[in-house]
N, CA, C and O of each residue as an XYZ file, in Angstrom:
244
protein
N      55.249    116.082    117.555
C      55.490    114.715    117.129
C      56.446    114.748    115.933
O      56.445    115.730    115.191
N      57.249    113.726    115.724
C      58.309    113.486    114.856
C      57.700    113.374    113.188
O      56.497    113.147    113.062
N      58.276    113.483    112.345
C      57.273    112.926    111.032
C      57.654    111.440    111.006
O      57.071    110.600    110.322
N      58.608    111.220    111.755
C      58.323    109.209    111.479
C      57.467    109.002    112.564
O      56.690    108.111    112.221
N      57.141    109.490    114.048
C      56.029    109.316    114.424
C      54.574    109.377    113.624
O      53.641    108.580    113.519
N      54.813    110.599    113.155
C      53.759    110.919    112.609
C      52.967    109.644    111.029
O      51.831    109.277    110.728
N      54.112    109.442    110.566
C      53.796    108.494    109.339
C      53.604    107.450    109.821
O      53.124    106.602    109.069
N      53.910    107.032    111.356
C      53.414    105.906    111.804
C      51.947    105.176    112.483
O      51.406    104.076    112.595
N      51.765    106.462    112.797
C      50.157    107.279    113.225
C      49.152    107.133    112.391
O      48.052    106.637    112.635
N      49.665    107.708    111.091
C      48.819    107.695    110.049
C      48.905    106.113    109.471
O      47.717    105.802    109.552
N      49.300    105.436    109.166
C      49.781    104.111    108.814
C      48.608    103.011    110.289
O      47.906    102.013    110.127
N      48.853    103.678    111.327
C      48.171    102.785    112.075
C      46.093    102.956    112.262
O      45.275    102.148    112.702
N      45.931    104.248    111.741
C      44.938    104.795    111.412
C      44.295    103.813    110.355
O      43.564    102.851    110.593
N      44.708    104.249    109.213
C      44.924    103.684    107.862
C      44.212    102.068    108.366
O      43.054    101.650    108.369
N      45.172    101.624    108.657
C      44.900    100.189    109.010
C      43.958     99.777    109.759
O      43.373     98.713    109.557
N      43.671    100.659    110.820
C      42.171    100.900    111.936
C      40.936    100.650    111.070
O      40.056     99.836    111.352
N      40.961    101.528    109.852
C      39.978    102.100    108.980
C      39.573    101.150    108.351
O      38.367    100.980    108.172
N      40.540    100.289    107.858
C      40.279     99.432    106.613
C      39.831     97.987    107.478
O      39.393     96.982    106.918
N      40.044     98.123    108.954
C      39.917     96.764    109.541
C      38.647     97.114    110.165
O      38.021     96.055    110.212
N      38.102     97.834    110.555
C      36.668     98.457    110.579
C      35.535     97.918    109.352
O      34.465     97.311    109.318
N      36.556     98.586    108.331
C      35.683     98.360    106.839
C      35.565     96.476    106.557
O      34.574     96.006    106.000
N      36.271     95.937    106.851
C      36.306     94.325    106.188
C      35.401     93.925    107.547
O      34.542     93.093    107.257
N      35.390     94.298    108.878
C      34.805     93.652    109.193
C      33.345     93.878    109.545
O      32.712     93.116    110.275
N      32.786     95.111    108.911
C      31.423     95.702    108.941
C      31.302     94.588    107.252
O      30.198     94.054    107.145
N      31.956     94.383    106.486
C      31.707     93.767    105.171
C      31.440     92.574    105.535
O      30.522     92.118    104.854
N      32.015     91.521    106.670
C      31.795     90.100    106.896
C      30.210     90.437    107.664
O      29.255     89.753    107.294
N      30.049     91.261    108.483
C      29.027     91.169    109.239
C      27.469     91.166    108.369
O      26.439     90.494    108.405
N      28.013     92.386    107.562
C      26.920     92.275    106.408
C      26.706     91.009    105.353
O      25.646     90.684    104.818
N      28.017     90.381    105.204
C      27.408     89.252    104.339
C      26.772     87.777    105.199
O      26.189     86.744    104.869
N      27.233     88.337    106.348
C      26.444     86.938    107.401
C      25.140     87.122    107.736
O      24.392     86.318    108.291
N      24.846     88.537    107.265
C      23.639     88.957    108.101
C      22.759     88.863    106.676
O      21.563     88.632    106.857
N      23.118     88.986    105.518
C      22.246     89.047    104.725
C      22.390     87.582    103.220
O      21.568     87.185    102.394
N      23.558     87.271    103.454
C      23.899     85.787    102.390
C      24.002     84.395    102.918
O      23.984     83.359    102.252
N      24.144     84.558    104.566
C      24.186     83.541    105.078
C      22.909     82.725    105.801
O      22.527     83.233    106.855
N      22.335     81.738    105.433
C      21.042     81.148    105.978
C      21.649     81.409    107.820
O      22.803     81.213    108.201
N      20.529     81.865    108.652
C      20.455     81.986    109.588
C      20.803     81.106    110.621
O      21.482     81.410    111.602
N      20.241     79.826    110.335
C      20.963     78.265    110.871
C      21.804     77.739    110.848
O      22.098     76.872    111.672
N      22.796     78.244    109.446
C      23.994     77.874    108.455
C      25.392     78.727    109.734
O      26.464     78.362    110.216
N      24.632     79.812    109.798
C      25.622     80.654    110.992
C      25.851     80.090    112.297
O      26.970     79.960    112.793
N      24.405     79.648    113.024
C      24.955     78.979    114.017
C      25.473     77.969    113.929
O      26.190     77.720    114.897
N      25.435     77.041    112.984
C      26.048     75.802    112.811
C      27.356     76.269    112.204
O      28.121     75.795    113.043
N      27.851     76.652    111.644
C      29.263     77.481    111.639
C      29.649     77.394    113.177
O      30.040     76.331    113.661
N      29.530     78.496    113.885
C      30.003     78.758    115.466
C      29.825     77.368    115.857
O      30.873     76.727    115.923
N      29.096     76.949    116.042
C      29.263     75.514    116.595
C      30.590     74.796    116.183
O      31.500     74.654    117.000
N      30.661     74.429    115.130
C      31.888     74.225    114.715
C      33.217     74.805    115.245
O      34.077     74.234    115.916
N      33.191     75.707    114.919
C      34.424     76.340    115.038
C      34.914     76.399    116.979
O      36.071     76.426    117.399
N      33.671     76.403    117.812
C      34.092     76.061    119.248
C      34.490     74.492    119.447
O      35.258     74.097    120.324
N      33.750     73.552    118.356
C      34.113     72.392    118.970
C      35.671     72.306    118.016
O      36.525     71.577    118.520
N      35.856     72.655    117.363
C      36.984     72.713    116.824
C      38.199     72.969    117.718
O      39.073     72.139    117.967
N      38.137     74.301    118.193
C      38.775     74.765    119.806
C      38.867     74.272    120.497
O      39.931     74.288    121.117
N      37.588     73.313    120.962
C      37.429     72.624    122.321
C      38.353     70.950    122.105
O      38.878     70.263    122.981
N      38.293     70.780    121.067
C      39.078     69.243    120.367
C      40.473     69.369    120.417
O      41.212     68.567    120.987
N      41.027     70.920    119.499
C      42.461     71.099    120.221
C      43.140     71.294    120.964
O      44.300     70.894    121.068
N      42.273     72.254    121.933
C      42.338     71.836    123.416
C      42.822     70.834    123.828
O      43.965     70.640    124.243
N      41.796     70.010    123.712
C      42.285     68.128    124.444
C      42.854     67.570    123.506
O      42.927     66.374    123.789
N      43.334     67.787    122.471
C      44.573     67.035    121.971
C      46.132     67.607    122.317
O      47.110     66.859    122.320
N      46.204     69.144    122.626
C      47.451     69.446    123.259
C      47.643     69.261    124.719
O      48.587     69.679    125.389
N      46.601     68.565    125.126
C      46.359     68.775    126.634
C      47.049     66.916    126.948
O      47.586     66.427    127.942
N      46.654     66.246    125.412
C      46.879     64.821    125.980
C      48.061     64.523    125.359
O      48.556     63.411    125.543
N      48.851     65.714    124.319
C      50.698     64.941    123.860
C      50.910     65.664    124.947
O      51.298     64.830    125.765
N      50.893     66.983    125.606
C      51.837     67.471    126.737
C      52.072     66.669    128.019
O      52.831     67.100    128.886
């Protein structure tokens, strides 16, 4: 392998690692700071949120 392959490898690693790490960190603070009900009512949200923009690009197109 090339060393700009190689620094690119490592760089994409790197980034693997740290996106592993933030998101074992969200999981832990939902699992232990977030009221249990507070979470599903979050997700709720955030699908009807989806589901609303949905049918608003669905009704200018």
């Amino acid at each position: 392998m090339t060393i700009r392959g190689q620094r690119r490898v490592e760089t994409y690693l790197r980034l693997a690692e740290l996106s592993r790490l933030i998101l074992g960190m969200i999981h832990h603070a939902q699992e232990y700071f977030v009221p249990k009900e507070r979470n599903r009512e979050l997700r709720h949200l955030a699908e009807q949120a989806i589901y609303d923009r949905k049918n608003t690009l669905l009704r200018t197109a």
